[in-house]
Backbone bond lengths (Angstrom), bond angles and torsions (degrees), N, CA, C in turn:
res aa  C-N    CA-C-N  psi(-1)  N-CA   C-N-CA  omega(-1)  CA-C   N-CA-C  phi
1 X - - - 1.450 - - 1.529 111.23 -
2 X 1.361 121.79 -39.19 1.535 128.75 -178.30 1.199 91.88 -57.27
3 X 1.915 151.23 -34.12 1.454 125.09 -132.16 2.229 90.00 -99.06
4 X 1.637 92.90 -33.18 1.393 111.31 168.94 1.300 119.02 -64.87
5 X 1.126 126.06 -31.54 1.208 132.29 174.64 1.813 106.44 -59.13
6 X 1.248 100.16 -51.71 1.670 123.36 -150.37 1.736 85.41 -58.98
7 X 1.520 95.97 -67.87 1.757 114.20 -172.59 1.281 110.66 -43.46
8 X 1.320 129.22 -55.03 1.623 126.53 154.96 1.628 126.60 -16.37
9 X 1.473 104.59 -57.76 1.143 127.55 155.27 1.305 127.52 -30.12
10 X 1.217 99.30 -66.25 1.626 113.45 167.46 1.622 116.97 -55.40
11 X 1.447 113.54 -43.71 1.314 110.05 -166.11 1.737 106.76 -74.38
12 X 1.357 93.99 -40.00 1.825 97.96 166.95 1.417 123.22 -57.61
13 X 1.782 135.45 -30.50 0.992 103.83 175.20 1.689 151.56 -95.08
14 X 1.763 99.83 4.71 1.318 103.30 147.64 2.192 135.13 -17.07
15 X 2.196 88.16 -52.14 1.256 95.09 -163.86 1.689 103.54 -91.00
16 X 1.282 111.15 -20.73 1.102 114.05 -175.81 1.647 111.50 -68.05
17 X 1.478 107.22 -19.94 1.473 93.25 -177.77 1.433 104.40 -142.37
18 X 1.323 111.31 85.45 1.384 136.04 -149.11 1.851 106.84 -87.00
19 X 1.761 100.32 -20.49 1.308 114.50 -177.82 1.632 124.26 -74.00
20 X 1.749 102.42 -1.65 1.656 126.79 -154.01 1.859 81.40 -144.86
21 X 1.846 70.73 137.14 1.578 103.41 169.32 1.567 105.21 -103.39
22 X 1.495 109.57 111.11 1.386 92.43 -174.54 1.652 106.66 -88.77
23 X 1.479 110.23 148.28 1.469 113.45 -177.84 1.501 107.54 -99.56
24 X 1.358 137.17 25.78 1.445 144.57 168.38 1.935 112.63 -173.23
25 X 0.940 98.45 138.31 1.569 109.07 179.62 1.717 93.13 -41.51
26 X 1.355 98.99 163.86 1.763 118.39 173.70 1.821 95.21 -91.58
27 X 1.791 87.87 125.22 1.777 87.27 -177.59 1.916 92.41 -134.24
28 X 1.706 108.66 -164.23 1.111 101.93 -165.33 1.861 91.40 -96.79
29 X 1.547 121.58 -164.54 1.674 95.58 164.39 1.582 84.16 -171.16
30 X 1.526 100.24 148.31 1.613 107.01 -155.27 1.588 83.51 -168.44
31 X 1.835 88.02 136.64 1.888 119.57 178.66 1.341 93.51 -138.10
32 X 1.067 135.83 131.00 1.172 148.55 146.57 1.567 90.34 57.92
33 X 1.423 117.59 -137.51 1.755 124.18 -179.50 1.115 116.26 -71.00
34 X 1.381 105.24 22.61 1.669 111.05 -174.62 1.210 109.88 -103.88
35 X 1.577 124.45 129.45 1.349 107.55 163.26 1.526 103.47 -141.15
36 X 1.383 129.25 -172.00 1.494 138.46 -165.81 1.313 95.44 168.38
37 X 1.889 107.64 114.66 1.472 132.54 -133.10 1.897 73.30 -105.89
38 X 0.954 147.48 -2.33 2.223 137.00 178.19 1.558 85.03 -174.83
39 X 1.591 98.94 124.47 1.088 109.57 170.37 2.086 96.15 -146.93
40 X 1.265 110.05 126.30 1.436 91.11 -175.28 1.839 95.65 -132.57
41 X 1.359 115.00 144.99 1.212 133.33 175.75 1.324 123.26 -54.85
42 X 1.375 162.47 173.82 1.452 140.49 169.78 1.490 101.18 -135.55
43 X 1.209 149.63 -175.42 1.380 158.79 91.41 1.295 133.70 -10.77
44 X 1.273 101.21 -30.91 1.871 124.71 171.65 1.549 110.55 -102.64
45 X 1.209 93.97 -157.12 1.588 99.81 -169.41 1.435 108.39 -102.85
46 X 1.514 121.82 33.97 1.493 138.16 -168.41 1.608 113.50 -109.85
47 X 1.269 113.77 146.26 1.391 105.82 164.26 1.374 89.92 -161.63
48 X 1.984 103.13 128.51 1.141 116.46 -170.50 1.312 105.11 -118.32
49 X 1.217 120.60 134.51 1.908 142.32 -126.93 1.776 87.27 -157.77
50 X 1.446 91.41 121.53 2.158 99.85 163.79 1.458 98.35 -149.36
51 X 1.313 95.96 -171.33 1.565 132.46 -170.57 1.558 107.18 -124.81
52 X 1.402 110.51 119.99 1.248 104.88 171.30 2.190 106.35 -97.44
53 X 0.482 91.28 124.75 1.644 79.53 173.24 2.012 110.76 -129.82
54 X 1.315 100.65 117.38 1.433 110.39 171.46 1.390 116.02 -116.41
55 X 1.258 94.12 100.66 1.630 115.38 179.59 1.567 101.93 177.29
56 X 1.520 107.26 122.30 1.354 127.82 159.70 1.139 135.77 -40.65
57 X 1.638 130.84 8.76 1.486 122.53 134.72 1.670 116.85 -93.25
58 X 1.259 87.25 132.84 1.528 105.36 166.80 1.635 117.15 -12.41
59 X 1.496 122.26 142.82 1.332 109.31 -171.15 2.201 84.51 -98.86
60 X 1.671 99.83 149.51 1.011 109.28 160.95 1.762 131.77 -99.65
61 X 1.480 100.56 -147.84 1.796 96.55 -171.87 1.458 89.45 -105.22
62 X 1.257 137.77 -26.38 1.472 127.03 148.57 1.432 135.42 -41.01
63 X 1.271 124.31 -21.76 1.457 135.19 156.98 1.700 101.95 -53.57
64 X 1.739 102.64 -63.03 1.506 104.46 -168.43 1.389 119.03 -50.40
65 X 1.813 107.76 -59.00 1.641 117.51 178.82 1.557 119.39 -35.11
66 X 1.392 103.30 -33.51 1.773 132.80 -170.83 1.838 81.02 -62.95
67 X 1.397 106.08 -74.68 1.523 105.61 -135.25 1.818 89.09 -76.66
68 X 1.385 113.16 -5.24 1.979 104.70 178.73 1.999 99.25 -68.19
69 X 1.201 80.28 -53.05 1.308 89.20 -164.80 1.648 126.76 -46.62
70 X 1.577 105.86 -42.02 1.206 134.91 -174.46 1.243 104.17 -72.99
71 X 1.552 122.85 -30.17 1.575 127.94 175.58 1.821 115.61 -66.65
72 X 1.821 107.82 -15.25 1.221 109.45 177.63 1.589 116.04 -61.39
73 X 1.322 109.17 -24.46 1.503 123.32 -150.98 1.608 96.12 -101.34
74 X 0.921 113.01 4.50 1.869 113.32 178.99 1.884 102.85 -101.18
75 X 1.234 88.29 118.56 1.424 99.14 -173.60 1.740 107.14 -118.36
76 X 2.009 81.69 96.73 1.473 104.30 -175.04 1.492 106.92 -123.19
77 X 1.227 123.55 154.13 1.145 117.72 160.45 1.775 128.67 -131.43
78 X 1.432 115.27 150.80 1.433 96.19 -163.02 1.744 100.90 -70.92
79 X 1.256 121.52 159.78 1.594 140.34 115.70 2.276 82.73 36.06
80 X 1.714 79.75 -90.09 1.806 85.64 -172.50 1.054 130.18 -94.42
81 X 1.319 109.37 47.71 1.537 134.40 164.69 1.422 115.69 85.02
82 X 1.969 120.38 -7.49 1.588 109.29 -130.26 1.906 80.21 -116.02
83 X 1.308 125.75 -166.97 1.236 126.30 -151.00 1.880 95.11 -100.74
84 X 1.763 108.16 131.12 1.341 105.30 169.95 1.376 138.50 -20.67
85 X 1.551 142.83 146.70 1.445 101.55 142.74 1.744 112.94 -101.06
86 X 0.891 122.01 -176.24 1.209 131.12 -172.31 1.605 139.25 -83.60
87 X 1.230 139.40 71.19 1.899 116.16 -172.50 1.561 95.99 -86.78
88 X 1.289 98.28 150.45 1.555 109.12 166.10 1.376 129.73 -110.52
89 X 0.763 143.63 137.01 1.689 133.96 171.85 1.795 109.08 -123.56
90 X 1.081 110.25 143.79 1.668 118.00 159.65 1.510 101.51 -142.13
91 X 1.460 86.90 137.08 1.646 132.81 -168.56 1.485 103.08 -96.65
92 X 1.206 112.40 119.46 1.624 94.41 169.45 2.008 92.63 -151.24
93 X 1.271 78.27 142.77 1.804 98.99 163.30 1.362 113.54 -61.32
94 X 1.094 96.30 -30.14 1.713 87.25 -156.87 2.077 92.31 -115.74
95 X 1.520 106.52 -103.56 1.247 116.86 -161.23 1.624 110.09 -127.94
96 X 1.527 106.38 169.91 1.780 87.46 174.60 2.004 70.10 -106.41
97 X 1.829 88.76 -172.02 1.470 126.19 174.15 1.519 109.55 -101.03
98 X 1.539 108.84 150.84 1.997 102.14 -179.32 1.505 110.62 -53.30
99 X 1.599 103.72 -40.27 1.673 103.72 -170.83 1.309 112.55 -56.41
100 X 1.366 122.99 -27.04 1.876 116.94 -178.30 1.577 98.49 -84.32
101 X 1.304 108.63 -44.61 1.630 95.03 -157.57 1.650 93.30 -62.99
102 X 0.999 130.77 -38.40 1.848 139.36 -156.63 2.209 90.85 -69.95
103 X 1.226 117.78 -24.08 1.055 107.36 -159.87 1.818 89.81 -102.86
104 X 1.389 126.37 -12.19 1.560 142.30 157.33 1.494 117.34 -49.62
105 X 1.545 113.75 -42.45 1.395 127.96 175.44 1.282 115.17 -49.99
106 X 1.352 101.62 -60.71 1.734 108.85 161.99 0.878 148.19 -15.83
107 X 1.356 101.10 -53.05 1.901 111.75 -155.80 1.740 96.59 -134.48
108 X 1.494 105.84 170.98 1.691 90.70 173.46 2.440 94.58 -131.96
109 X 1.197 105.17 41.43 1.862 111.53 -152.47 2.282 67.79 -113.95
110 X 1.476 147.51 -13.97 1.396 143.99 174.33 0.996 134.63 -108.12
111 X 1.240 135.09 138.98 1.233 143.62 -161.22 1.167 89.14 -140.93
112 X 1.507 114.40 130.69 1.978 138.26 140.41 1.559 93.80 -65.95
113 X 1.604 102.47 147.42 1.363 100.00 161.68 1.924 96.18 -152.85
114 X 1.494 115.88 89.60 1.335 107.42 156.21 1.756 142.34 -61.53
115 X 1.277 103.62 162.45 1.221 108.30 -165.90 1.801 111.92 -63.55
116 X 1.229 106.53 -21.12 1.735 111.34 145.65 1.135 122.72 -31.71
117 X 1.491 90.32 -77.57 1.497 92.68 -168.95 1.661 134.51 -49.96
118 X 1.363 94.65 -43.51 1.938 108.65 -179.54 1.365 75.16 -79.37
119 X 1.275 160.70 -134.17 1.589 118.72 -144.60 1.484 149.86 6.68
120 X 1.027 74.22 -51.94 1.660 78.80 169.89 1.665 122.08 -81.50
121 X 1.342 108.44 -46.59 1.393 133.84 167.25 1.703 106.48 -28.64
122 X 1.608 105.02 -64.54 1.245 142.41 -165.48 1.770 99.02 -64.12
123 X 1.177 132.85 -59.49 1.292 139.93 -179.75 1.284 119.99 -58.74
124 X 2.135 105.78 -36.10 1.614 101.45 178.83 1.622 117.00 -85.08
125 X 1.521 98.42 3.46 1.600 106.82 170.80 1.458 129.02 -38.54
């Protein structure tokens, strides 16, 4: 169910980030013990990288730290040679935790994306 889950994922984020031309489908991407379950290329100087997680506890701010970190190890470069910037997304089946959403307030580079939503996403296709 996680690999279906993941691919869902993928098919949703075209719409989710409607502001980006993506220049390759959303795939999974893995170096050594590294992996990052949607990571999709842009036209710009963007590359938007999430977490799908399917399992019924709440996703936390440890999912996120996971997927910052793991984004160091992707060796991309923009269009003009110079270093990505970043969107994030987390996928969750279930719920996020206060500590992620409180660390969401912050910044505007994250997106929550419940299992609603790519439902919904998915239906107005």
């Amino acid at each position: 169910m996680r690999e279906t889950f993941e691919l869902l994922c993928h098919e949703v984020l075209p719409t989710l980030y409607p502001e980006y031309r993506l220049t390759q489908l959303p795939a999974q991407w893995w170096y050594k013990h590294h992996e990052i379950d949607v990571v999709a290329t842009t036209d710009q100087s963007t590359l938007i990288v999430g977490e799908a997680k399917f399992t019924n506890s709440p996703l936390g701010y440890d999912v996120l730290a996971k997927l910052e970190n793991t984004t160091d190890h992707i060796d991309w470069k923009t269009n003009t040679g110079g270093t990505p910037e970043y969107e994030y997304a987390l996928f969750s089946h279930s719920r996020f935790k206060n500590s992620v959403e409180e660390a969401a307030t912050e910044r505007d580079n994250l997106q929550f994306v419940a299992l609603g939503e790519i439902v919904s996403v998915l239906e107005s296709s």
